[in-house]
C-alpha positions as CSV (number, residue, x, y, z in Angstrom):
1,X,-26.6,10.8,7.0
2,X,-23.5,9.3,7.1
3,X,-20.4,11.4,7.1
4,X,-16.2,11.4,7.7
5,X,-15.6,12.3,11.1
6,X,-11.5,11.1,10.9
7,X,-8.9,11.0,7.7
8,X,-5.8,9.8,7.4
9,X,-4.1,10.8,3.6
10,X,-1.7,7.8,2.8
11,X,1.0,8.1,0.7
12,X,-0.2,5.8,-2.6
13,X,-3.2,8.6,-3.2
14,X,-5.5,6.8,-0.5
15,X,-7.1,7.9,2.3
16,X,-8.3,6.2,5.2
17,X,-11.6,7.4,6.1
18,X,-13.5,6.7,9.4
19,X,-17.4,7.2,9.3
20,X,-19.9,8.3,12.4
21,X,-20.6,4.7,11.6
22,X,-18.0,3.7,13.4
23,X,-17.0,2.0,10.1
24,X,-13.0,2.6,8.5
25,X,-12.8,2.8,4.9
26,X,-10.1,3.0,2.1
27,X,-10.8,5.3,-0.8
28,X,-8.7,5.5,-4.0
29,X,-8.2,9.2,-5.0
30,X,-6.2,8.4,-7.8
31,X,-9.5,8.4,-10.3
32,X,-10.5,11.7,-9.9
33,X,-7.1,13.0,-11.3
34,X,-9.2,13.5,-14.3
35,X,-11.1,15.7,-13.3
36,X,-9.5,19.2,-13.6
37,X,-10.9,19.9,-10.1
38,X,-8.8,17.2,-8.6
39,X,-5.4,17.8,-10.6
40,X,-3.6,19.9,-7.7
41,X,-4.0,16.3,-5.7
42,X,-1.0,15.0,-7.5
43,X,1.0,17.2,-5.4
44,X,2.0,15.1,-2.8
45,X,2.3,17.5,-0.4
46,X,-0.5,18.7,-0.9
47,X,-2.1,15.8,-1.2
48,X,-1.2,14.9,2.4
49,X,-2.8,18.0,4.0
50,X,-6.5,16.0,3.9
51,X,-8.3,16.8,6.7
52,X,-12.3,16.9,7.7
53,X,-13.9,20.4,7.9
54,X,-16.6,21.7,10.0
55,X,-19.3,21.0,7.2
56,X,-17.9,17.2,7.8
57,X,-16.6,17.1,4.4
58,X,-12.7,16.1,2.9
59,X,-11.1,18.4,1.9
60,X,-7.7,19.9,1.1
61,X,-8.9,23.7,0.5
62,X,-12.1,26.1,-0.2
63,X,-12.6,24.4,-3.4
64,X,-11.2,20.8,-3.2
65,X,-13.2,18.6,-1.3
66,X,-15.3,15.1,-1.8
67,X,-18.7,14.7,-1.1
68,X,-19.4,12.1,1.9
69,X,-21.6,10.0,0.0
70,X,-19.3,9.6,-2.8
71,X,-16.3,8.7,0.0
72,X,-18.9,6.1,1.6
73,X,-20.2,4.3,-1.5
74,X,-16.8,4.5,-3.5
75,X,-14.6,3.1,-0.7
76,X,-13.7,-0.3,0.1
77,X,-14.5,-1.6,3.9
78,X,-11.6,-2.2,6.0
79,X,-11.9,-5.5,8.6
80,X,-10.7,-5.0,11.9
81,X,-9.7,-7.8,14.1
82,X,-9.7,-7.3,17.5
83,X,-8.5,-9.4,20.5
């Protein structure tokens, strides 16, 4: 199963997620705004309080959270160069 293991909120409502992949990740929160589950995210600050819980999911509360295999198939791959 592949799950977040590090997040990092970023200030245009994306986080940078790294898997136990090894691979980094970009994920676009803005979508689920819609979702009257995911309104409070607006709030920037709260926004920025993302963070990976013991049951290796994101989350921002009790009740706010997304599921790791929606963060893995929904993000976009980041490329890492290194010399």
């Amino acid at each position: 199963m592949v799950y977040a293991v590090k997040v990092t909120p970023l200030r245009n409502y994306n986080i940078l997620v790294e898997f136990n992949t090894g691979e980094i990740k970009i994920y676009n929160c803005y979508p689920l705004f819609s979702i009257p589950l995911y309104v409070k995210l607006i709030n920037k600050d709260f926004f920025m309080n993302a963070h990976v819980d013991d049951t290796v999911l994101v989350c921002w509360d009790n009740a706010t959270d997304i599921p790791p295999d929606e963060l893995y198939n929904n993000s976009v791959d980041i490329v890492q160069h290194i010399e």
